[in-house]
DOTORPA-537791 format. One record per residue (C-alpha): residue number from 1; residue in one letter; x, z, y. Coordinates in Angstrom, 2 decimals, padded with zeros to 5 digits. Each point is the difference from the previous one (the first is absolute). Layout:
BEGIN
PT   zanu   fipa        px        pz        py
PT    NUM      a         X         Z         Y
...
% end
This chain:
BEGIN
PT   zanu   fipa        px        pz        py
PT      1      x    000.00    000.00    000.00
PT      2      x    001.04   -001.01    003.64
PT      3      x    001.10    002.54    002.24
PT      4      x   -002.61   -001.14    002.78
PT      5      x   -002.75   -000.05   -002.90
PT      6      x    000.94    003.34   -000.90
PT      7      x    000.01    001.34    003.38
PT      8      x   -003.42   -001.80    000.63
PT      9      x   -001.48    001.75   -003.18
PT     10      x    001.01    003.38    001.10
PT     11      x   -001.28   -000.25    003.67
PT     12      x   -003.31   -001.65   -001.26
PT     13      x    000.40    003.47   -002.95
PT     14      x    000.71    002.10    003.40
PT     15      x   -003.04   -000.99    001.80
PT     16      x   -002.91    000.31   -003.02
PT     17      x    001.36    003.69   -000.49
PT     18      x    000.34    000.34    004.22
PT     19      x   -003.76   -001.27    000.08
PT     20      x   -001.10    002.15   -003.37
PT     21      x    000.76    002.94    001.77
PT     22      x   -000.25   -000.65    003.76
PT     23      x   -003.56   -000.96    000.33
PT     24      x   -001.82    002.72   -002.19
PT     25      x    002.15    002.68    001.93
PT     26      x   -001.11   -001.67    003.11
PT     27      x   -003.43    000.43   -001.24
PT     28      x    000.09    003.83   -000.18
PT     29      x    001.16    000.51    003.12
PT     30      x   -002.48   -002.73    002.14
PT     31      x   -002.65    001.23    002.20
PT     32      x   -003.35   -000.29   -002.46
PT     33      x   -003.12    000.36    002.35
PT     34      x   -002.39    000.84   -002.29
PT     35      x   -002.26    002.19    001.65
PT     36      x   -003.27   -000.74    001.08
PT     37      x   -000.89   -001.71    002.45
PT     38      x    003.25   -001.33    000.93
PT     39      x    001.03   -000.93   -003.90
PT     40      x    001.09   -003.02    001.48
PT     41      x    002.49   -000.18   -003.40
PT     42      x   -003.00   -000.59   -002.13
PT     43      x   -001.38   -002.40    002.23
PT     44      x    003.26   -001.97    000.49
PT     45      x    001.72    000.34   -003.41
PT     46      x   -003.54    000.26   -001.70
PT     47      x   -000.65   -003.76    001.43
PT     48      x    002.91   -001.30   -002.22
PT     49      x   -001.64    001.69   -002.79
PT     50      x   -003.23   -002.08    000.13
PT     51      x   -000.99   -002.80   -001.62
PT     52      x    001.63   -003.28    000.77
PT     53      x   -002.76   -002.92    001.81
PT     54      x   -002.59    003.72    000.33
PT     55      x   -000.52   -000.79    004.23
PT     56      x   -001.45   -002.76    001.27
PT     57      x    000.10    002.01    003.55
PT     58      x    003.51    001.73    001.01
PT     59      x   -000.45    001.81    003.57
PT     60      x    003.16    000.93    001.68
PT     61      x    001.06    002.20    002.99
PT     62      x    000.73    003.16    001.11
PT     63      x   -002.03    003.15   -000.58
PT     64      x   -002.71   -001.62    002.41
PT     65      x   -000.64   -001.90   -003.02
PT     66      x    000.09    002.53   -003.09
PT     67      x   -002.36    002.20    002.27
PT     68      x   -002.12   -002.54    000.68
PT     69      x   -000.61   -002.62   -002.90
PT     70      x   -001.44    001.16   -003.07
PT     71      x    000.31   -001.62   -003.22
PT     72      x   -002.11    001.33   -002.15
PT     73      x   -002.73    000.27    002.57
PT     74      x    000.55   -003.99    000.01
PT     75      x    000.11   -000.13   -003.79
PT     76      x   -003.60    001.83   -000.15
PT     77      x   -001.82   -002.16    002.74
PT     78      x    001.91   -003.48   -001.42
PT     79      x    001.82    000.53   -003.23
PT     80      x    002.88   -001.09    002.02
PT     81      x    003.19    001.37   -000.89
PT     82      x    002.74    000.72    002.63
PT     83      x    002.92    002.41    000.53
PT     84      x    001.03    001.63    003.36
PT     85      x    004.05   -000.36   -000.32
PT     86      x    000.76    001.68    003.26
PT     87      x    002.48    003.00    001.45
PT     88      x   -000.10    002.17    002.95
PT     89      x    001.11   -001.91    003.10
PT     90      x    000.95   -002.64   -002.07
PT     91      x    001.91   -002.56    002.45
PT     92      x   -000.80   -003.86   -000.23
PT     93      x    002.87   -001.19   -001.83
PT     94      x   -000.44    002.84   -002.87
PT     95      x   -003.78   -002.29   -000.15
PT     96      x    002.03   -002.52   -000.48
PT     97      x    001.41    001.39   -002.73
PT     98      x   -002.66    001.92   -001.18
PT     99      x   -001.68   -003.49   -000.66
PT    100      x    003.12   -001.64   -001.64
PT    101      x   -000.44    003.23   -002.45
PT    102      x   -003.47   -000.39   -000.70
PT    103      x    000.15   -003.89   -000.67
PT    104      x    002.27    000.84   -002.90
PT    105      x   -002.37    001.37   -001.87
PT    106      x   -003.53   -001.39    001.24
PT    107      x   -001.78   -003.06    001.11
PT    108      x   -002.13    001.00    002.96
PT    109      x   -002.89   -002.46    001.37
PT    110      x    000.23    002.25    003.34
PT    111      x    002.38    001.83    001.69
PT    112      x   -001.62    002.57    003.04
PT    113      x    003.26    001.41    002.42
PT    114      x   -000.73    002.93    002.53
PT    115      x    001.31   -000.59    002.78
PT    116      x    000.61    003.19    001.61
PT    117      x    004.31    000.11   -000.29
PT    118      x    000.29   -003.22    002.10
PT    119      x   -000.77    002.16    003.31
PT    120      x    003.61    001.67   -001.06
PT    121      x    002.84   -001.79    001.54
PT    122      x    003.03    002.04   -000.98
PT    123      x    002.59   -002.40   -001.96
PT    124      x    000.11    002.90   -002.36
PT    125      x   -002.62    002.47   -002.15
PT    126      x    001.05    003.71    000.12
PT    127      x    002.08    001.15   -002.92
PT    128      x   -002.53    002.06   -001.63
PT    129      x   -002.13   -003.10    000.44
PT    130      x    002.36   -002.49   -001.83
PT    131      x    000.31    002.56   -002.80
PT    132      x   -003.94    000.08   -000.36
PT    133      x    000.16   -003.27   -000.95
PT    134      x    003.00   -000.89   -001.69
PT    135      x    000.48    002.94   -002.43
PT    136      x   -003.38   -001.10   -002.35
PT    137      x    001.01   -003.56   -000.44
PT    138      x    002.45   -001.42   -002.18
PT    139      x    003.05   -001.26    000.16
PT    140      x   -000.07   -003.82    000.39
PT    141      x    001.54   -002.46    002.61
PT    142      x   -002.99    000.68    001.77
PT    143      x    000.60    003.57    000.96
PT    144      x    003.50   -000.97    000.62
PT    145      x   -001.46   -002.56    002.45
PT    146      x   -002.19    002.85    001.37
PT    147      x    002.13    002.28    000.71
PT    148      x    002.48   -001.99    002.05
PT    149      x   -002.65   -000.62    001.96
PT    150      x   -000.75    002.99    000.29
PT    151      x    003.22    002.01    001.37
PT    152      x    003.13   -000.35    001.47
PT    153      x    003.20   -000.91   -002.13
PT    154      x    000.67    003.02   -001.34
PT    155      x   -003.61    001.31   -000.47
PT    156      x   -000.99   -002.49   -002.49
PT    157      x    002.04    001.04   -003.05
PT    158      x   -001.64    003.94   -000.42
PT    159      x   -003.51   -002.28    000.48
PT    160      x    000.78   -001.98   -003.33
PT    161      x    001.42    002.59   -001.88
PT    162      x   -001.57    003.35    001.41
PT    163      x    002.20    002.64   -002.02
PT    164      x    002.20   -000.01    002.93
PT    165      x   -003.17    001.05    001.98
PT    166      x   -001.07    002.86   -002.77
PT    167      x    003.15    000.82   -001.62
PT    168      x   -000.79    003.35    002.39
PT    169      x   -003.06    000.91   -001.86
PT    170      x    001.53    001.67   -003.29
PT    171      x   -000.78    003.19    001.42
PT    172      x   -003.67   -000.73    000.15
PT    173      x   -000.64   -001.80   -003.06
PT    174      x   -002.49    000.62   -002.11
PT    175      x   -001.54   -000.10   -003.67
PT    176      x   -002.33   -003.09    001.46
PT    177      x    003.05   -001.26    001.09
PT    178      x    002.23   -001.07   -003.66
PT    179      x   -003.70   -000.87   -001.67
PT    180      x   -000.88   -002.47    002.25
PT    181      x   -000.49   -003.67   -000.67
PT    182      x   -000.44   -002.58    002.02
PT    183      x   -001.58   -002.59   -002.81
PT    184      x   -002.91    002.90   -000.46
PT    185      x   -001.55    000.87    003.62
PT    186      x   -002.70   -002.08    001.28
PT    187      x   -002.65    000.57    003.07
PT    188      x   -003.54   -000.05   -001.64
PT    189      x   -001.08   -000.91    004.19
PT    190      x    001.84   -003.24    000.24
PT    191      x    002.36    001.33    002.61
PT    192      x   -003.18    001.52    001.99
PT    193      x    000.37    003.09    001.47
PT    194      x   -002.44    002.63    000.68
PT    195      x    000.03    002.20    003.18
PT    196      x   -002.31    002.95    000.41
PT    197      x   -002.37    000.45    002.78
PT    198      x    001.87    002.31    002.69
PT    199      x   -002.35    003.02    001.70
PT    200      x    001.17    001.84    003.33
PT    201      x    002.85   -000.64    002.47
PT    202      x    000.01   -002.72    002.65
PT    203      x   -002.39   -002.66    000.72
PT    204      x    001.24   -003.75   -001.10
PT    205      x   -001.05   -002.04    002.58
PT    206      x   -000.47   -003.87    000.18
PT    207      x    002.73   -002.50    002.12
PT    208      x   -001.74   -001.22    002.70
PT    209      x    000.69   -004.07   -000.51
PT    210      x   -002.08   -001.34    002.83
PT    211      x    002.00   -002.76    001.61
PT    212      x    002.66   -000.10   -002.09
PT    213      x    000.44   -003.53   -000.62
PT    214      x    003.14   -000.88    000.68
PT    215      x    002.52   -000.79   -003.55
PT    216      x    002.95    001.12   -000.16
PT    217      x    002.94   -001.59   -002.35
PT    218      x    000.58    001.11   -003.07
PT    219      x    004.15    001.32   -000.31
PT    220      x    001.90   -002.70   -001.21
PT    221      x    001.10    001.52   -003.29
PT    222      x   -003.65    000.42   -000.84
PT    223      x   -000.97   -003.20    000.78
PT    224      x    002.60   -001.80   -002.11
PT    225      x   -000.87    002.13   -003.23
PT    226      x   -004.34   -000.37    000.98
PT    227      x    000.81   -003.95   -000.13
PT    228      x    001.74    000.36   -003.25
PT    229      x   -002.34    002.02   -001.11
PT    230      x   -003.03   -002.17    000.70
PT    231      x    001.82   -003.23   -001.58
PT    232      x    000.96    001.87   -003.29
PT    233      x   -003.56    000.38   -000.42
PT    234      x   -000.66   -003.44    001.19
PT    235      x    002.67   -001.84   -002.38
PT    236      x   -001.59    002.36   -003.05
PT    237      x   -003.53   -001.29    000.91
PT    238      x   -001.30    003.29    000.69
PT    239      x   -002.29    000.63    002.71
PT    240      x    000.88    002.54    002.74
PT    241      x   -002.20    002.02    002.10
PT    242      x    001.61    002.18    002.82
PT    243      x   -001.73    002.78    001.11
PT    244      x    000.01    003.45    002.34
PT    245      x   -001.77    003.12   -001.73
PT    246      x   -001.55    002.51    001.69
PT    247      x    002.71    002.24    001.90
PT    248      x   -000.99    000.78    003.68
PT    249      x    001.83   -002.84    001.08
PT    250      x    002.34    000.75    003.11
PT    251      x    000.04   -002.33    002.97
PT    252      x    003.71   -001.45   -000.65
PT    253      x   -000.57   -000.48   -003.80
PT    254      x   -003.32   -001.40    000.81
PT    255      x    001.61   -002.56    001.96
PT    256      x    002.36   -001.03   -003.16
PT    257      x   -002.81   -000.37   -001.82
PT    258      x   -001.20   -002.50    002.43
PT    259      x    003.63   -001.79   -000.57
PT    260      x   -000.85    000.25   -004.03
PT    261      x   -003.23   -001.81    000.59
PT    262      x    001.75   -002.99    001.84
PT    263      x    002.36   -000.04   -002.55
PT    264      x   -002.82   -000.31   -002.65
PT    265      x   -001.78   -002.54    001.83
PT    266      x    003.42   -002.18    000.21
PT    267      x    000.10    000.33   -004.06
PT    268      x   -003.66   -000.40   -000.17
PT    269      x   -000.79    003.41   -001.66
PT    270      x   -002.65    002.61    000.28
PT    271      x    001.05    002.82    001.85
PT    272      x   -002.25    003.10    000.75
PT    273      x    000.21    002.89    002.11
PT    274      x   -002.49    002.68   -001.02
PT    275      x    000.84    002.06    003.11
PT    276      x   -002.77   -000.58    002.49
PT    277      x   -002.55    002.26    001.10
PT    278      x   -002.61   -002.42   -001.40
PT    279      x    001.79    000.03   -003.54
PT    280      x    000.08    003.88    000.00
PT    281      x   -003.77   -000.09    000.75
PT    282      x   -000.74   -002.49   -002.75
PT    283      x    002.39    002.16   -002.29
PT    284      x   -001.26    002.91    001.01
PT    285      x    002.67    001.76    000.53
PT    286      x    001.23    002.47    003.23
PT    287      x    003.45    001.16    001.17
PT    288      x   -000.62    003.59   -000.52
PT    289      x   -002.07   -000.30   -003.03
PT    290      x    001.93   -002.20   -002.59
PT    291      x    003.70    000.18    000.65
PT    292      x    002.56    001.96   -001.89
PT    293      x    001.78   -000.42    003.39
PT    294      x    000.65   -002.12    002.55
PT    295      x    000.62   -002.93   -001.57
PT    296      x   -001.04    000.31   -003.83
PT    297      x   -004.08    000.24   -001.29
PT    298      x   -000.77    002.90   -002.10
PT    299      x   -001.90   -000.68   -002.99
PT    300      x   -003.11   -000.35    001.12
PT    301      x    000.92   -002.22    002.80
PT    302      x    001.18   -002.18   -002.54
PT    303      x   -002.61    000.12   -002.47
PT    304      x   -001.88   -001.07    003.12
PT    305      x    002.43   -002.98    001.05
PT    306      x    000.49   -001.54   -003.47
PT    307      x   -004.01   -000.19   -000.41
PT    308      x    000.47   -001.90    003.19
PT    309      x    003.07   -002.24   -000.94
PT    310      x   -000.87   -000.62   -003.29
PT    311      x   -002.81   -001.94    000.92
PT    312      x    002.04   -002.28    002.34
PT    313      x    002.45   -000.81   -003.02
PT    314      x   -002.56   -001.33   -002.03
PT    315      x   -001.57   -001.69    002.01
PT    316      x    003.15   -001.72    001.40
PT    317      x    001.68   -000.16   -003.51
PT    318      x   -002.98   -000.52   -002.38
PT    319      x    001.59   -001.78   -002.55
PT    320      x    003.21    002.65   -000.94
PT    321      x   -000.21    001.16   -004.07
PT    322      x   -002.02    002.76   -000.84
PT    323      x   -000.03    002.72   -002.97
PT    324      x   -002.51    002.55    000.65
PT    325      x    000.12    001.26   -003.47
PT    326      x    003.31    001.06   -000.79
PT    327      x   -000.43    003.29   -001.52
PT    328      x    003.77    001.30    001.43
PT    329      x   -001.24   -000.36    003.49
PT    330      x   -003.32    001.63   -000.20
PT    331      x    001.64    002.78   -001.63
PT    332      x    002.42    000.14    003.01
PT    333      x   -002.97   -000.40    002.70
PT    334      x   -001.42    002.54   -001.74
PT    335      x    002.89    002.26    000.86
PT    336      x    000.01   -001.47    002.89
PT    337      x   -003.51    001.36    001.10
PT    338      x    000.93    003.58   -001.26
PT    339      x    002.92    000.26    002.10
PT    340      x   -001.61   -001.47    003.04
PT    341      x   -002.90    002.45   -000.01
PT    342      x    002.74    002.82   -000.68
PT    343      x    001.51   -001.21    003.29
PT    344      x   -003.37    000.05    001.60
PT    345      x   -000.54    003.44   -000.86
PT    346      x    002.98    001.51    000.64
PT    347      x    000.90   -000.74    003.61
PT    348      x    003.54    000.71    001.99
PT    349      x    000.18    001.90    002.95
PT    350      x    000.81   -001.42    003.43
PT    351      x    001.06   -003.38    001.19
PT    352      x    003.76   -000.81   -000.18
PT    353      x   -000.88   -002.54    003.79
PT    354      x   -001.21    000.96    002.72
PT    355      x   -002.31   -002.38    002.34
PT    356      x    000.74   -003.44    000.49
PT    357      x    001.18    000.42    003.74
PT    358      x    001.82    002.70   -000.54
PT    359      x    002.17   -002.37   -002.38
% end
């Protein structure tokens, strides 16, 4: 044997063993968030779990959109089937990503963003933000991709390999911590997320958006990574709906929004912003009566908006593949139902905003 095969045999040896026991130790030491209602583990690492070709709807977005869009609430009124694959504050070229992730695995007919990140024109997430969503997804080019563009050189490498981020943690680790596995969680909500009604503290009041009409740009990074965004979904032949939930919309992000819809018209796209005081009335929703907070519906205001939206879907996308009885899901809306009515019933005090124009 050559010396240079030799040598190659032994790194390629070197690197099986490196990998055999680098990854599971990395594993035990990750942050697992696994607690209710922020288990945004199951709902991220649970998604690669499902069933390949299961969604014909994948929504996308920050936590605007898990707080908002239900999908078993859609999957009861339609028999569609749809997953919310979304993270907290999740920036637009993590979407991006996000949606390269999810067309690995499924074939949807319909893609529906939220919008709300694209008011955010930093060049860069916070670092607790970047770790929210790159620590449930795995290693590919993908989330190599992602996380250069998400941090400086020299932020990017603890972002793809994340022991460097929680080597710290062996003090804290727990029993939960060396059972875990990754290949067995999965989010019987479809990445939904249920808030409880809040009771006491300050008074959420409304933006007032009278004659605010005026766009203003989107920031450039944004931009690029919406456009890219929009033609992945238009080279795959899926059909993309932008949209705005329900989230006291401020003045300045209001005005983005009004950048999003030119945007949509120049692609020819539906965009819709369910932030007006006409929508709220239709919804039947209030400020100070169905909002977690400032910005995110509690349950019942989005029980109340999804009877609303769902509607709208069908009728604008009548023709999207249906399974209304699939035993698995009406087992998990079931759940579903409990939980929500044990969120109903069991209320938080105070409200973590205070009134809109004290913002």
């Amino acid at each position: 044997m050559s010396k240079n095969k030799k040598f190659f045999l032994q790194a390629v040896a070197f690197c099986l063993i490196f990998a055999a026991t680098f990854f599971p130790i990395q594993e035990v030491f990750a942050r697992k968030s696994l607690e209710k209602p922020w288990d945004m583990t199951n709902k991220i690492s649970g998604f690669y779990n499902e069933p390949e070709n299961e969604f014909s709807v994948m929504i996308f977005g920050s936590s605007h959109a898990y707080a908002s869009f239900s999908p078993l609430e859609i999957w009861k009124q339609t028999g569609v089937k749809s997953y919310v694959f979304a993270t907290q504050m999740q920036p637009m070229w993590a979407s991006v990503a996000y949606l390269k992730e999810a067309l690995k695995t499924q074939k949807p007919e319909l893609v529906i963003f939220e919008c709300n990140m694209l008011y955010e024109d930093s060049e860069y997430a916070a670092e607790g933000t970047n770790y929210s969503f790159m620590d449930d997804i795995p290693l590919s080019m993908n989330k190599i991709a992602l996380a250069q563009a998400s941090a400086e050189k020299g932020g990017r490498f603890p972002l793809v390999f994340n022991f460097v981020k929680y080597h710290s943690r062996w003090a804290s680790l727990t029993a939960e911590d060396f059972s875990f596995r990754r290949s067995a969680v999965r989010d019987p909500y479809k990445g939904f997320v249920i808030l409880p009604p809040k009771v006491g503290g300050d008074r959420i009041d409304r933006w007032d958006l009278t004659g605010v009409t005026e766009p203003l740009p989107l920031g450039e990074k944004n931009l690029q990574y919406l456009r890219e965004f929009i033609e992945i979904c238009q080279q795959n032949g899926i059909d993309l709906w932008l949209t705005k939930a329900p989230c006291n919309i401020a003045p300045e992000n209001y005005q983005k929004m009004l950048a999003v819809a030119a945007i949509a018209g120049e692609y020819g796209i539906p965009f819709d912003d369910f932030n007006s005081q006409e929508t709220y009335d239709a919804i039947g929703i209030t400020a100070d009566g169905n909002f977690f907070d400032q910005r995110h519906m509690d349950v019942v205001g989005a029980a109340r908006f999804n009877d609303y939206f769902i509607p709208l879907l069908s009728a604008r996308y009548p023709d999207l593949p249906t399974d209304p009885d699939d035993a698995a899901w009406q087992a998990d809306y079931e759940a579903y139902l409990e939980e929500c009515a044990h969120a109903i019933a069991n209320p938080v005090p105070g409200k973590t905003s205070v009134a809109a124009e004290d913002q």
